[in-house]
C-alpha positions, 0 to 999 in steps of 0.5 A: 440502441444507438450509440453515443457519438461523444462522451460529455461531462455527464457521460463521463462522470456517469462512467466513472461512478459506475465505474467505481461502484464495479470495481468495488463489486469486483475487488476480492475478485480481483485481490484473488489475482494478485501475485505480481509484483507483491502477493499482497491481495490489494490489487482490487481494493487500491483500483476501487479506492482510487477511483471512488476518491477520484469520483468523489473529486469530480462530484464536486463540480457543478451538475452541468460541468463540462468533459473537461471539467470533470476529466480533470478533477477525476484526473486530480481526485485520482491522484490524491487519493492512489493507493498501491502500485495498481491506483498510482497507475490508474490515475495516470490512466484518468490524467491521460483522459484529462489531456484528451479532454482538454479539447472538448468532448470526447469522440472517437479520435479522442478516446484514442488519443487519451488511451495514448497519452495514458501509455505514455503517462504509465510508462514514464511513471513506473521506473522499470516496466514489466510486460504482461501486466496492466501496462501491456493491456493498456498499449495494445487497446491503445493501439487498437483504439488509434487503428480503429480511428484511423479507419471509422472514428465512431466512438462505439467503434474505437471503445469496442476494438480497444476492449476487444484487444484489451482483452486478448491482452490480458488472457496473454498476460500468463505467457508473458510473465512466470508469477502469473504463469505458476499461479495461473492467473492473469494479471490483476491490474489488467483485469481491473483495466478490462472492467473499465474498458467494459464500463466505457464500451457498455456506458458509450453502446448503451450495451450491458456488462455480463462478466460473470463467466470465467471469473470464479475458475480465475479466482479459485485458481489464484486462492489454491497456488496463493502460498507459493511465496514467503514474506520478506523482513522489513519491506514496506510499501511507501506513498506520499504526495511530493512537490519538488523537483521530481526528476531529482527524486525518481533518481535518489529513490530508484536505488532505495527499493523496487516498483518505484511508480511516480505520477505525476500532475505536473512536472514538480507535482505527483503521487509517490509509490515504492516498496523499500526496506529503507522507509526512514531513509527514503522520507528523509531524502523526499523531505530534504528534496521538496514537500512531502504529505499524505505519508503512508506506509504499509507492512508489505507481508509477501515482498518475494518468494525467498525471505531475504532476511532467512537467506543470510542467517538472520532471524528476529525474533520479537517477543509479543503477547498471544493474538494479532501482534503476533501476525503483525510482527510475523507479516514484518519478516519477525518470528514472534514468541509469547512470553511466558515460562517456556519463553527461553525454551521457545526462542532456542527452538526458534533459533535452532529451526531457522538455522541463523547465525544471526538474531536480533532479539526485540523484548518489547517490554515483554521480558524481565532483566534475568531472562532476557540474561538467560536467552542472551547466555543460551544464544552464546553457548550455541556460538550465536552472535545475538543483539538485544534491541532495547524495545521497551514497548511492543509499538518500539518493536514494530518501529525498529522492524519496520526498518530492518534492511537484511542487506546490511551486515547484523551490527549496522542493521541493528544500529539502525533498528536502535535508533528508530525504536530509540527515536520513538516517542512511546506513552501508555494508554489507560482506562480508568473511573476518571476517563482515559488516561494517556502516560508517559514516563510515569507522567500523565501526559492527558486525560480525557472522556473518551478514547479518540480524544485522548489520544489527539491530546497526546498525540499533539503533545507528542508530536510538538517534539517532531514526527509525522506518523502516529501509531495506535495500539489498542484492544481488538474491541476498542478498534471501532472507538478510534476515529482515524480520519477525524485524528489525521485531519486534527493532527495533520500527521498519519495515524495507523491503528492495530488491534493488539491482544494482551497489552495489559492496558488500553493501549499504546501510542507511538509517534516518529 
């Protein structure tokens, strides 16, 4: 089949929809591969949902829109939707071919230009690069897509020598970084590169994409050396969208956590990503600098191999009811103990196997006056310096230990941790023959027909008082009766739901 001598707005829409749909094909594939820089297997599902939320941008263009047009609602679809490290870079990838396609289809001098212009967009993004991983496999098929060019500006000649080297690229990544290297994968993002390279070079040749050989062996090595790492207290991953100056807030934000990655759409305009044990602190300086929206946050469960919070005698031990809280809170750096009987019994265990000297107790509500008097006279006993968090509810707990930072000394860590859980507006939420009630203080807050509608009633209500993020604890079963979208567009607030077993009620509602 011959080859395709330009890539216009169809062929370039046609490579990203295929694109997206063998990302998506491939995520767990990927996710398996991903150690560096968190082990937190998203690496494949950020790479998909990005490029799913770019597609679904340039789809809104007309049928016979042309390359510019549709590079440059990918490049914006992109950028809104980024999810994790990995799909803030990628959308500096399709900003790269934006720039490129501003001057009109792309042929083979243009696909190189947009590989360069992708490199540059990258390594301005990320704050401090890392060799052997996507931005590695991105310079060197940059570099062999410029040299083929040079020589033969023949667009399936310059997408089959960029994937060639890309692909050389990544085998090498193991050697180029120890993470990799110990687990014995190759880089995550790299391979999600590779697969659109392959996409373009098959979609430009007219060739077929076989890439089946090889992959089960990566993923079977990547799940057998996947718990080689322990999680850190309190690390969590931050996006939002910022406008503002930029430069101004990369400067602030590079001091207050790791894998800083801004992408930006224009010099006052872009997508914010970074991993910090300081959220609070991190959303107050980007809201006092210029706009902030499409805040998120996620507990990041495998920040490093050395549990920071352990390594200086620290333990929090947060007391939550048997089931997924448990793995929420222990995700969050906590070690979660069930009350019951042997509560006091098993929070001394706790404390004496960690060897800490340090603990931070979160009662979450769960614990009666005298026990929670016992545990302290027991910690004392053993000449511990303990600190009673006062969480009345368990979504308090997650919201004082979404903010713990290990780094500060036990009383100022605590203190911080007080008042984000003292901060947090807390209501129950109660099924009964009525409908579901929503109550707050011993005061009915709203009632309503439904799960959802409750909980947008009270919400509203709640945050008339100030925040911007909403948390939802409900029974696993009643999960799949909260529409989360339908509450972030009513809301104009982030919305996180978690299943929580053992709450004695419908639920939880929490807003800061």
């Amino acid at each position: 089949m011959t080859s395709a001598e330009t890539i216009d707005g169809v062929r370039l829409l046609s490579w990203a929809r295929r694109s997206a749909e063998d990302l998506g094909r491939h995520r767990e594939e990927i996710n398996s591969l991903n150690v560096f820089p968190v082990p937190d297997s998203d690496t494949g599902s950020n790479m998909a949902f990005t490029m799913a939320a770019a597609v679904r941008e340039a789809e809104k263009c007309e049928p016979d829109a042309s390359a510019e047009v549709i590079a440059e609602a990918l490049a914006v679809g992109s950028i809104k939707g980024a999810r994790g490290n990995s799909g803030v870079v990628l959308s500096q990838v399709l900003r790269g071919v934006a720039q490129a396609a501003a001057e009109g289809e792309l042929d083979g001098s243009a696909v190189a230009a947009a590989l360069s212009s992708a490199v540059a967009f990258v390594e301005r993004a990320i704050a401090e690069p890392v060799e052997g991983t996507i931005i590695t496999v991105l310079r060197e098929a940059a570099r062999a897509a410029e040299g083929a060019s040079i020589s033969n500006s023949d667009l399936g000649d310059v997408t089959s020598a960029a994937l060639a080297s890309a692909e050389d690229a990544l085998a090498n990544t193991p050697s180029q970084l120890a993470e990799l290297r110990e687990a014995g994968v190759v880089d995550a993002g790299g391979t999600g590169l590779v697969l659109l390279l392959k996409v373009l070079d098959a979609e430009v040749t007219g060739g077929s994409i076989d890439d089946a050989e090889g992959n089960e062996a990566q993923h079977e090595s990547a799940h057998d050396q996947a718990d080689h790492s322990h999680g850190v207290a309190g690390w969590l991953e931050v996006l939002f969208m910022f406008e503002g100056p930029l430069d101004n807030l990369e400067a602030v934000l590079a001091t207050m956590g790791r894998s800083l990655v801004i992408a930006r759409s224009t010099d006052s305009h872009g997508k914010v990503h970074i991993h910090t044990t300081e959220a609070g602190p991190v959303i107050e300086r980007a809201f006092e600098l210029g706009a902030v929206s499409d805040l998120r946050l996620e507990i990041l469960p495998d920040a490093s191999p050395l549990h920071e919070a352990r390594r200086v005698g620290r333990l929090i031990v947060a007391i939550t009811p048997q089931g997924s809280l448990m793995d929420l809170y222990n995700r969050a750096g906590a070690v979660a103990v069930a009350p019951g009987p042997n509560v006091v019994a098993d929070v001394r265990r706790e404390i004496s196997a960690s060897g800490a000297h340090e603990v931070i107790i979160l009662p979450n509500g769960q614990l009666d006056p005298a026990t929670l008097e016992e545990i302290e006279i027991a910690a004392e006993h053993e000449s511990l310096a303990v600190t009673l968090l006062p969480t009345v509810r368990l979504v308090n707990g997650i919201a004082a230990v979404s903010v713990h930072d290990p780094r500060l000394p036990v009383d100022e860590a605590a203190a911080v941790m007080r008042e984000a859980a003292e901060e947090m507006a807390v209501a129950d939420i109660v099924t009964t023959g009525e409908g579901v009630e929503v109550v707050a203080r011993d005061t009915l807050v709203v009632r309503a027909e439904t799960l959802t509608a409750a909980l947008r009633e009270a919400a509203a209500v709640m945050l008339d008082g100030g925040g911007e993020l909403v948390t939802i604890l409900v029974s696993p079963q009643d999960v799949a009766n909260v529409d989360v979208e339908a509450l972030e567009a009513d809301l104009d607030a982030e919305i996180v739901v978690y299943p929580a077993d053992g709450l004695g009620s419908t639920g939880q509602l929490g807003v800061e």
